[in-house]
C-alpha positions in Angstrom: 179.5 153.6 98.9 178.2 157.0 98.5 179.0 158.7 95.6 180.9 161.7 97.2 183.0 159.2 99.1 185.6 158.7 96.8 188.7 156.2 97.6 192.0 157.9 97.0 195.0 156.4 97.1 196.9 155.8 100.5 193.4 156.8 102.5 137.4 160.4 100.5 137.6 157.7 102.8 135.1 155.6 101.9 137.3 153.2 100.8 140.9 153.0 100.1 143.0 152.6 97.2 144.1 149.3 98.3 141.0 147.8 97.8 140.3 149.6 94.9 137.6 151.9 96.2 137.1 155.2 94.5 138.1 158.4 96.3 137.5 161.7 94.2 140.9 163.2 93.7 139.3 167.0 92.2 136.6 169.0 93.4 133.9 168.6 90.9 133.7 172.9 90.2 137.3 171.4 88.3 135.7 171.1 84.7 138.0 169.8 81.8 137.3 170.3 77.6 138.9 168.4 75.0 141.1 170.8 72.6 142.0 169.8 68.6 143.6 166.4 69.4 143.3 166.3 72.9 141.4 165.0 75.5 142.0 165.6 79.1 141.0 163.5 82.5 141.2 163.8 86.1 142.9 160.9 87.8 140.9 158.9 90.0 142.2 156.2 92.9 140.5 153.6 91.7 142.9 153.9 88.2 143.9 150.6 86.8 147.3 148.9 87.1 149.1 150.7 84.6 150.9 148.1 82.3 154.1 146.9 82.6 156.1 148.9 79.2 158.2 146.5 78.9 158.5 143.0 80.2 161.8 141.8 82.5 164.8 141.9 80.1 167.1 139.1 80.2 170.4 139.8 82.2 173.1 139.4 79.9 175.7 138.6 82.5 176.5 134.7 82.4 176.2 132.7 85.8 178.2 130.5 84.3 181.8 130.2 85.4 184.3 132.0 82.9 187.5 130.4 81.5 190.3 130.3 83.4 193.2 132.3 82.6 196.6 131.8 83.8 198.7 134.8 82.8 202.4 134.8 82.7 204.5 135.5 85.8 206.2 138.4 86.5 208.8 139.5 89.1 207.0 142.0 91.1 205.1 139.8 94.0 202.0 141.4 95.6 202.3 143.3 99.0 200.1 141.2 101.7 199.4 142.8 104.6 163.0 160.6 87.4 141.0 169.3 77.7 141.8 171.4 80.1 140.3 172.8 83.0 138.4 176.0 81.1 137.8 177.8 84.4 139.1 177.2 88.0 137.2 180.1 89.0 137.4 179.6 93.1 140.4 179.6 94.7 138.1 177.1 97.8 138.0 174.9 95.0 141.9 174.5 94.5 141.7 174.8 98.6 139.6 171.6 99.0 141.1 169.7 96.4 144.4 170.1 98.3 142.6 169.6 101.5 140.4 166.6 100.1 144.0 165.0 99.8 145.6 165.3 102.4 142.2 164.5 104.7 142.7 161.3 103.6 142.6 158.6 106.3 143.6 155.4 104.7 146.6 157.5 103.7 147.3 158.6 106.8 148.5 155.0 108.5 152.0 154.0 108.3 154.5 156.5 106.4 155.1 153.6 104.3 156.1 150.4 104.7 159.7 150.9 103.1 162.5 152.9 105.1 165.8 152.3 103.3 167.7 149.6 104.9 164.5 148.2 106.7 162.9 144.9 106.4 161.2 144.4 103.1 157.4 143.4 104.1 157.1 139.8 104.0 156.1 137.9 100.4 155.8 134.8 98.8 158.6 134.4 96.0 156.7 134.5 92.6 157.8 133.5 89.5 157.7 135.9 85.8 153.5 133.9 85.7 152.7 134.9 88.9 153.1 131.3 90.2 154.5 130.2 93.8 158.1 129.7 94.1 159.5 126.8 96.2 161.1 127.9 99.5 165.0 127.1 98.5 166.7 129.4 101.3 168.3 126.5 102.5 169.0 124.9 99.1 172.9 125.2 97.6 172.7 128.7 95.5 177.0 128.6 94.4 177.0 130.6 91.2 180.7 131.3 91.5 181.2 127.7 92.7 185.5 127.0 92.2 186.0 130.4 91.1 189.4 132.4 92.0 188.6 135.7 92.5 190.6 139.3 93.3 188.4 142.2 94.6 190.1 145.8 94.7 188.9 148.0 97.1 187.7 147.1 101.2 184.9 149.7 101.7 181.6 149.0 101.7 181.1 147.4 98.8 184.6 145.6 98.3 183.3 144.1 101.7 179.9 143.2 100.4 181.9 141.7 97.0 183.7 139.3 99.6 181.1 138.0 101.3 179.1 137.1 98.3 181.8 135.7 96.5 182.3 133.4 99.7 178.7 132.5 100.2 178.3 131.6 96.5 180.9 129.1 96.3 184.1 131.0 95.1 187.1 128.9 95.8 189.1 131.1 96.4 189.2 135.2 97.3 191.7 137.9 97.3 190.8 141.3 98.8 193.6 143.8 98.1 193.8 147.9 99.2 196.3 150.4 99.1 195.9 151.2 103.0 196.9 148.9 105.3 194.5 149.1 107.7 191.0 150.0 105.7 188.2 150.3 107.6 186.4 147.5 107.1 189.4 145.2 107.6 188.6 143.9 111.0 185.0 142.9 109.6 186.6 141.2 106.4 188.9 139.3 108.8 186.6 138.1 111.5 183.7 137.0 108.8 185.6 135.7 106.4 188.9 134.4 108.0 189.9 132.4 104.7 190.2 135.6 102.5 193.5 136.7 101.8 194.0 140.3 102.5 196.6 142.1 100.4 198.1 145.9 101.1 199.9 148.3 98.9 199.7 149.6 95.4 197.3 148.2 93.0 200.0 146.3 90.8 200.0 144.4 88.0 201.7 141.1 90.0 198.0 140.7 91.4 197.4 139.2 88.4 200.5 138.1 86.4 201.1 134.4 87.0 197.7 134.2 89.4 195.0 131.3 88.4 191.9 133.9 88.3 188.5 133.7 86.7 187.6 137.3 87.9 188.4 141.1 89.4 185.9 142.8 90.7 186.7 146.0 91.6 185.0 149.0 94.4 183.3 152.0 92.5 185.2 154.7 94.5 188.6 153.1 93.0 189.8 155.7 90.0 190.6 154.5 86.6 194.2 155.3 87.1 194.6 154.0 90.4 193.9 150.3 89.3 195.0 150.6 85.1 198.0 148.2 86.4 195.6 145.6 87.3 192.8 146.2 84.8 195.2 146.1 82.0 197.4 143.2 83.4 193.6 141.2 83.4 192.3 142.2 80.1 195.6 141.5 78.5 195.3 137.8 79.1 191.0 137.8 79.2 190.2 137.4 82.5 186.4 139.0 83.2 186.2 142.1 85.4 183.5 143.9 86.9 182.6 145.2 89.9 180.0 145.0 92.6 176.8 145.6 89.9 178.1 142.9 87.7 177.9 140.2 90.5 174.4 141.2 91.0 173.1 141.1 87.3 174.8 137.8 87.3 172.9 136.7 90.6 169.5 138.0 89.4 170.3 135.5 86.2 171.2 132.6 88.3 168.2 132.9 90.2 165.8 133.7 87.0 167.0 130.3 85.8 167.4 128.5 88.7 163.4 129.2 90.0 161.7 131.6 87.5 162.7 134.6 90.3 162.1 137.7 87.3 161.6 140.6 89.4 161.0 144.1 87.9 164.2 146.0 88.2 164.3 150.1 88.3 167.4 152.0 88.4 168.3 155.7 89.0 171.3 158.1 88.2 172.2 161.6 87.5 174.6 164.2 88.5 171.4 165.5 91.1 168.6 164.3 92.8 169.5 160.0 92.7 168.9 159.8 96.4 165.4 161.7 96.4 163.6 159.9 93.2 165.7 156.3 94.7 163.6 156.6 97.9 160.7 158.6 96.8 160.4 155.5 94.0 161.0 153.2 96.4 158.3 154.3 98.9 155.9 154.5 96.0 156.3 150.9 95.0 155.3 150.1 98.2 152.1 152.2 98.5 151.5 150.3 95.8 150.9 146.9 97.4 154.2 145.3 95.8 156.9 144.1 98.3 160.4 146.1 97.4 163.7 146.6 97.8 166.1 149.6 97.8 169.5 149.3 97.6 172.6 150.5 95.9 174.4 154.1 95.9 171.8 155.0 98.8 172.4 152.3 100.9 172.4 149.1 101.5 174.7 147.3 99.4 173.0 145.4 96.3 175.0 142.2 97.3 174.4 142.9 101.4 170.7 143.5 100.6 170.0 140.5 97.9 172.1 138.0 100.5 169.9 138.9 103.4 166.3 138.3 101.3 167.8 135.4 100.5 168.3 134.5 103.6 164.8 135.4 105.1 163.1 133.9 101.9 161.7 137.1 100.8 162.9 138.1 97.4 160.7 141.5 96.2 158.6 141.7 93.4 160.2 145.1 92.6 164.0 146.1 93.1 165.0 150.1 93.3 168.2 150.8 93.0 170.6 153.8 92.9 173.3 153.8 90.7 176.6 156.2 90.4 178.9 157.1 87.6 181.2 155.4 89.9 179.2 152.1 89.9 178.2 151.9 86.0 181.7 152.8 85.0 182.4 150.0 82.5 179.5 147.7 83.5 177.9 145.2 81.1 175.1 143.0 81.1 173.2 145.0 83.5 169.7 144.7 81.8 166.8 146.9 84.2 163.6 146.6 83.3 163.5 150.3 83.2 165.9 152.5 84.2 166.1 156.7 84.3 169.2 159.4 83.6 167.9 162.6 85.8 170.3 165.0 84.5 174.1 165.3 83.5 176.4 168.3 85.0 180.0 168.9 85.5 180.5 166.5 88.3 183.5 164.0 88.7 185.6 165.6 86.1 188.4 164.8 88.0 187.5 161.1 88.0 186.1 160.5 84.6 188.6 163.0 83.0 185.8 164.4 80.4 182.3 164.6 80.4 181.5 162.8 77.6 183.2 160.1 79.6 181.6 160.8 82.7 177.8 160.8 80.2 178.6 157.3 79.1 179.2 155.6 82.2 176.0 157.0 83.1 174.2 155.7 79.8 175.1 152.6 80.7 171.9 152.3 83.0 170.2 151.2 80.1 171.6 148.4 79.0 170.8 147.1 76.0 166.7 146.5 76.2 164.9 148.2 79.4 162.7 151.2 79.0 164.5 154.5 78.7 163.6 157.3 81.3 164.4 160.6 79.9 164.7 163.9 80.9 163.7 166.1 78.0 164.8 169.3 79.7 168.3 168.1 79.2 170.0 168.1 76.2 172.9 165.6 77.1 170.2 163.0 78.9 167.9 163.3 75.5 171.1 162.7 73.4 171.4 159.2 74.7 168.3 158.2 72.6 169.6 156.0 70.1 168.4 156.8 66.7 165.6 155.0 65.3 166.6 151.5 63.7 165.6 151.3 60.0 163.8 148.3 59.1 162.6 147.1 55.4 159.1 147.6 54.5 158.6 148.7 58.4 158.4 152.1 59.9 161.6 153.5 61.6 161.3 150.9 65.0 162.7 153.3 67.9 164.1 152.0 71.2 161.5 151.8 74.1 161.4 155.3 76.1 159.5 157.4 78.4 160.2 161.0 78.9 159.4 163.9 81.8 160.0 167.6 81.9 158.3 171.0 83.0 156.4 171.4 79.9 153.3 169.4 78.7 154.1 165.9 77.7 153.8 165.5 73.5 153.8 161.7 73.3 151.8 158.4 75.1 153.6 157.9 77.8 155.7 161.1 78.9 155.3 163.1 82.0 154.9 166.6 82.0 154.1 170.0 84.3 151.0 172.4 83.3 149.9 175.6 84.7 146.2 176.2 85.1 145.0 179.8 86.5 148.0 180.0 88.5 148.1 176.1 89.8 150.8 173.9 88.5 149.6 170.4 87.7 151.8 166.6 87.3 150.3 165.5 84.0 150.7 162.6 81.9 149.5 162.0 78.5 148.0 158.7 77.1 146.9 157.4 73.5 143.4 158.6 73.1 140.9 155.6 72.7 140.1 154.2 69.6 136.5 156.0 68.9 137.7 159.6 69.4 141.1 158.6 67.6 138.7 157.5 64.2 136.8 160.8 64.2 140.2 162.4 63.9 142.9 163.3 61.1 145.5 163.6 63.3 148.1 160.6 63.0 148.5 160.4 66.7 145.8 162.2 69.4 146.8 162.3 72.8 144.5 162.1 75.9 146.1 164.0 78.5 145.0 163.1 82.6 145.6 165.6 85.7 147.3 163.7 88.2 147.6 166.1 91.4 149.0 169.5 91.9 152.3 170.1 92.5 151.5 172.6 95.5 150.3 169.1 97.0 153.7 167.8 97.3 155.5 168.1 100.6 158.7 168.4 98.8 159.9 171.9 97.6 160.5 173.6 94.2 160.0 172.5 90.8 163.2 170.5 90.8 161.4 167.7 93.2 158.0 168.3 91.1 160.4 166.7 88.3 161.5 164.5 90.3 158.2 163.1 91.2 157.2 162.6 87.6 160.6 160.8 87.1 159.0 158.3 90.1 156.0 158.2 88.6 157.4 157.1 85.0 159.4 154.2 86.8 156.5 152.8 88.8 154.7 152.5 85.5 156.5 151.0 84.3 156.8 148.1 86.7 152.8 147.7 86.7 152.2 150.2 89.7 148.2 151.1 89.9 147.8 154.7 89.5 145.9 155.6 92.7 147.9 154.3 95.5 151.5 155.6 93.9 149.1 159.3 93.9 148.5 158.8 97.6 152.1 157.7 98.2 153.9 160.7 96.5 151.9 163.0 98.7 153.6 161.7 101.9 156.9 161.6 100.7 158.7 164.7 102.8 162.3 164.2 101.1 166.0 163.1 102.2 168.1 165.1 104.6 170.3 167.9 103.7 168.5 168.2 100.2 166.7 171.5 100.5 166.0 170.7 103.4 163.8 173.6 105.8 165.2 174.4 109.0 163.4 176.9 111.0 162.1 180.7 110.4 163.9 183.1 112.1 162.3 186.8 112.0 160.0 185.7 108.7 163.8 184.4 107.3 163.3 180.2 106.6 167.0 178.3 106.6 167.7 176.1 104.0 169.9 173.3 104.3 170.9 171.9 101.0 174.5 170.6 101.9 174.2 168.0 99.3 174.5 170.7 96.7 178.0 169.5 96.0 178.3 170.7 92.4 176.9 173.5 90.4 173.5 171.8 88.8 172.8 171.0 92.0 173.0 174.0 93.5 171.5 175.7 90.3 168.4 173.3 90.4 168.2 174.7 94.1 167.8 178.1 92.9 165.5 177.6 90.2 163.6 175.9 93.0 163.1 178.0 96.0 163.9 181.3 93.7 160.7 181.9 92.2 158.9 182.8 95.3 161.5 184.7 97.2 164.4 186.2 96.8 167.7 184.4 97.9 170.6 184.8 100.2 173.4 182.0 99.2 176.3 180.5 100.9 178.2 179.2 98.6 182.1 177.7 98.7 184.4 174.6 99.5 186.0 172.5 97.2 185.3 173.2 93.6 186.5 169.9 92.2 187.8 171.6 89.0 184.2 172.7 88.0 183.1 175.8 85.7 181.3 177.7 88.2 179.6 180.3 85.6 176.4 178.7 85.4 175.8 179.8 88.9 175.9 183.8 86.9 172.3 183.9 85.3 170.2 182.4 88.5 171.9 184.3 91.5 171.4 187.4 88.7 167.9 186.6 89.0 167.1 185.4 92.3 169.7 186.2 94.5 170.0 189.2 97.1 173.4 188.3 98.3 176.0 185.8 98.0 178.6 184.5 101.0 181.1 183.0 100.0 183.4 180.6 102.0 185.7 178.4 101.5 189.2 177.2 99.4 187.7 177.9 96.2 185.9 180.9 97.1 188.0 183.3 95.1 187.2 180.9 92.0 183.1 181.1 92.7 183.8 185.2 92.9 185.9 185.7 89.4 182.8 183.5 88.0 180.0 185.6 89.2 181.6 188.7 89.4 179.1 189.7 86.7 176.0 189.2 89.1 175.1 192.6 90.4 174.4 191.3 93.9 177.0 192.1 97.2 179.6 189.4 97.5 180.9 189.1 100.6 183.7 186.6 102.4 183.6 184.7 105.6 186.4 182.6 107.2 183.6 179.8 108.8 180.0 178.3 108.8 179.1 180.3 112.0 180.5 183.7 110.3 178.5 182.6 107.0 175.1 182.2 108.6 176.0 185.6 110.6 176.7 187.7 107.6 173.7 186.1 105.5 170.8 187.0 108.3 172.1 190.0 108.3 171.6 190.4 104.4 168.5 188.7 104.5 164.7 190.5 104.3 161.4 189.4 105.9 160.5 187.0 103.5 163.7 186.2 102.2 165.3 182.8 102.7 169.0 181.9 103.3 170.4 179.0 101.0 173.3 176.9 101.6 173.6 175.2 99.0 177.7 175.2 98.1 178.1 173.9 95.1 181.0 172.6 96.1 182.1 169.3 98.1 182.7 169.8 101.5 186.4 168.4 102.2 188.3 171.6 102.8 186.8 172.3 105.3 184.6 169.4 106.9 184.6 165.9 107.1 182.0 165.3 104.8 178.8 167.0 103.7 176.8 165.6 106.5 178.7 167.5 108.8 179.2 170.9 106.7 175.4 170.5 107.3 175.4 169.8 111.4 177.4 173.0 111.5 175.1 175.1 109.8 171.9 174.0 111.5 173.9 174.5 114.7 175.1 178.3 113.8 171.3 178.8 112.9 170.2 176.9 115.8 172.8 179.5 117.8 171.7 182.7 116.5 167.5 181.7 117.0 168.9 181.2 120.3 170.9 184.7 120.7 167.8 186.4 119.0 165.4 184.7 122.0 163.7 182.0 119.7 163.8 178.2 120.4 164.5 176.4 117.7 162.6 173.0 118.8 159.4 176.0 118.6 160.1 177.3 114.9 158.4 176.2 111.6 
């Protein structure tokens, strides 16, 4: 389930990095110097396999079946139905380097192997020693074997909850929904013809008097919605979870059924899941390891583990995307590293705070994978546990890795540097041992150029952040420098993210109907902003948010606002500050009207709403069809073909 669909009730070619050939990544005019405890390097494709930074946690999760629980009856039945360069005196030399990259040929064959949904390249199972795996597709794999099991929700992933449930031995599975006729009941009923389907409010009678090992509930379900049940099942012990809780049990069961310890990386944020899920994803497979993807993005975990099950072809690597939604109240989810991109008002209305709302996201952690930080962002740094005091031993701090747009300050982190006027993606490594025993300084860093951020195909330094969020992740599942480098220089981002559109009379069209809160529509801003200036449509449905953080960059980057939408009248008593012209429109066509006409040569028009998209649309996808096809439109009425613009 996407995150935004919410449930509510009643609705150098002479070789290639693959076989470890060396292709020059700089021009050689790009000289580096080592300053006072620091050394810097050029990255090179033939860079080792970094290692792993932590090894494969154990899932917490038992396999085993949990204790029955037979709870007292009640009256109310249930209703059926992520050194220096001292001179880069040539601007040709920043020109070939960029050119030198993407010349590449080896690069230049598939766009990778990994679309989202597609089939995972074919691979031997391996076990945690890199040993062979027995074929045991066809061998009994009943985890849940004689368990009695309710499921709350029949989207997609109450539908994916069934099926596994059913293939893994359950003996029995309720499926109950507060609309009569969900969507994906017809599926539910023709697969799995033994479930029992169950309509009307989420009750406590689901429970009371039921024989039930479990309730798993869907992530779009709100807390309210299902207390009755929830409390009903805690009040007499019986487990619940949902559908990330059946997985970390799976991954368990298979662990210690046939050594299957695959490295797991998971991603969540407010912003920018989707693009760092795929981007990391695509990466992975660049570099030689055979992945999956899954989760908030699409597919299902359950759908997508069931069907390498199936085609004996369980990855080496598993990507998944994880919403507030999904980790709400998880445990025993254990990745082996995992990343919080940022935190922003988003959900209030779900999560009732957002100190709630920053705790189901920390719960990506667990309890031992490496931390991913973003140390641009106060809340995500603040889930760094303090160190752990230990006698006669130096404070022992949890594992962690950290990115941001400044330079990186410890082995490890991630970082953005500007060099005469070129931004670089920069890491920063312990410095070997000789240089380190010539020094005084308790910890000297060695600091390696990885590529320049112009050389992304992604735009603004919001995606140059989330490249080095990627980057961080494939490290730390054991992903050799070199390929990942040539990887991330193909990746052209996800639809309706910032997404270019055309030029129309030196004016490029942004679509970035994602942007369904405020960071994201802030980190937008940031983005494109410092090159142009802005024209911004902005409006829908505000979702209770504070809009005022949209003040200080439409001050600073914007030309003109239009605003649209119910909560338009909000955005404009929250910005009325910004000394830019405000102006209204009644529809997307009328928006994209009066911004061209705002708009300079060189300019670029943003829509990027900040707000969902349900006043108005069905969804964001399609606030975003209508908006390329007003643009589309007025190229049209202004004598340009769209198919022929940038």
């Amino acid at each position: 389930m996407n995150e935004h669909e919410v449930h509510r009730p009643g609705e150098h070619p002479a070789a290639s990095p693959q076989d470890g050939g060396v292709l020059p990544l700089v021009p050689e005019a790009v000289a580096s110097h080592a300053l006072p405890s620091q050394s810097v390097e050029l990255a090179t494709a033939d860079e080792p396999a970094t290692q792993d930074m932590t090894g494969m946690p154990e899932v917490l999760a038992s396999a085993e079946a949990p204790e029955v629980h037979v709870a007292p009856s009640v009256s109310e039945p249930a209703k059926d139905a992520r050194g220096l360069p001292t001179t880069l005196t040539a601007a040709r030399d920043a020109a070939a380097f960029v050119a030198q990259i993407f010349a590449d040929t080896q690069a230049e064959k598939a766009e990778s192997e990994l679309l989202v949904g597609a089939t995972v390249p074919e691979a031997e199972m391996v076990s945690a020693d890199g040993e062979a795996l027995p074929d045991t597709a066809n061998a009994p794999f009943a985890p849940l074997a004689g368990q009695h099991i309710v499921i709350l929700g029949l989207g997609a992933s109450g539908l994916a909850m069934a099926r596994w449930c059913a293939r893994t031995g359950a003996a029995s599975i309720t499926v109950a929904d507060t609309r009569a006729a969900p969507p994906q009941l017809a599926a539910l009923q023709q697969e799995l013809p033994d479930v029992r389907f169950v309509s009307g409010p989420f009750s406590a009678a689901l429970v009371d008097g039921q024989t039930l090992h479990a309730v798993y509930r869907s992530p779009g379900l709100s807390p309210e919605e299902i207390a009755p049940v929830l409390g009903a099942a805690r009040a007499v012990g019986i487990y619940v979870g949902g559908e990330l809780s059946l997985y970390s049990m799976a991954l368990q069961a298979l662990r210690s059924r046939q050594g299957y310890a695959p490295a797991v990386l998971a991603i969540t944020g407010t912003n920018g899941k989707t693009t760092v899920t795929s981007l990391t994803g695509q990466l992975v497979a660049h570099a030689g390891k055979s992945v999956a993807v899954a989760g908030n993005i699409g597919p299902t975990l359950l759908d997508t583990l069931a069907g390498h099950l199936d085609a004996n072809t369980l990855p080496e690597v598993w990507v998944l995307e994880l919403s507030s939604f999904q980790l709400d109240g998880v445990s025993g989810f254990e990745p082996t590293a995992a990343v919080v991109l940022n935190i922003t008002q988003d959900h209030l209305d779900w999560h009732g705070s957002m100190q709630a709302y920053a705790e189901a996201k920390s719960r990506i952690f667990g309890q031992t994978g490496l931390m991913v930080l973003n140390r641009d962002d106060a809340a995500v740094m603040a889930m760094l546990p303090p160190p752990v005091r230990v006698k006669l031993q130096r404070p022992q701090e949890r594992a962690h890795s950290t990115f941001g747009g400044d330079m990186p300050q410890r082995p490890g982190d991630f970082g953005l540097e500007e060099v005469n006027g070129m931004v670089w993606l920069v890491r920063a490594l312990e410095a070997d041992e000789t240089r380190r025993k010539r020094s005084e300084a308790a910890e000297e860093l060695h600091f390696q150029r990885l590529m320049p951020a112009d050389a992304l195909r992604i735009r603004g330094r919001h995606n140059a952040s989330n490249a080095l969020a990627a980057l961080a992740l494939c490290a730390a599942a054991g992903c050799a420098l070199g390929p990942i480098l040539f990887g991330l220089r193909e990746y052209r981002g996800e639809p309706h993210r910032v997404e270019p559109i055309g030029i129309l009379n030196d004016v490029e069209f942004f679509d970035d109907s994602k942007g369904t809160n405020v960071g994201a529509t802030v980190a937008a801003l940031q983005g494109l902003g410092a090159d142009r200036k802005l024209v911004v449509i902005l409006g829908g449905e505000g979702k209770g948010q504070d809009f005022t953080p949209l003040a200080a960059p439409l001050a600073r980057y914007a030309r003109a606002v239009v605003l649209m939408g119910r909560d338009a009248p909000l955005i404009r008593e929250a910005i009325a500050s910004v000394e830019v012209p405000l102006v209204d429109a009644d529809s997307m066509e009328s928006a994209v009207t009066l911004a061209n006409a705002r708009a300079h040569a060189g300019d670029a028009v943003l829509m990027s709403p900040a707000c969902a998209s349900f006043d108005m649309f069905k969804n964001y996808e399609h606030r975003a069809q209508v908006f390329c096809a007003a643009v589309k439109e007025l190229a049209l009425s202004s004598g340009v073909d769209m198919e022929h613009m940038a």
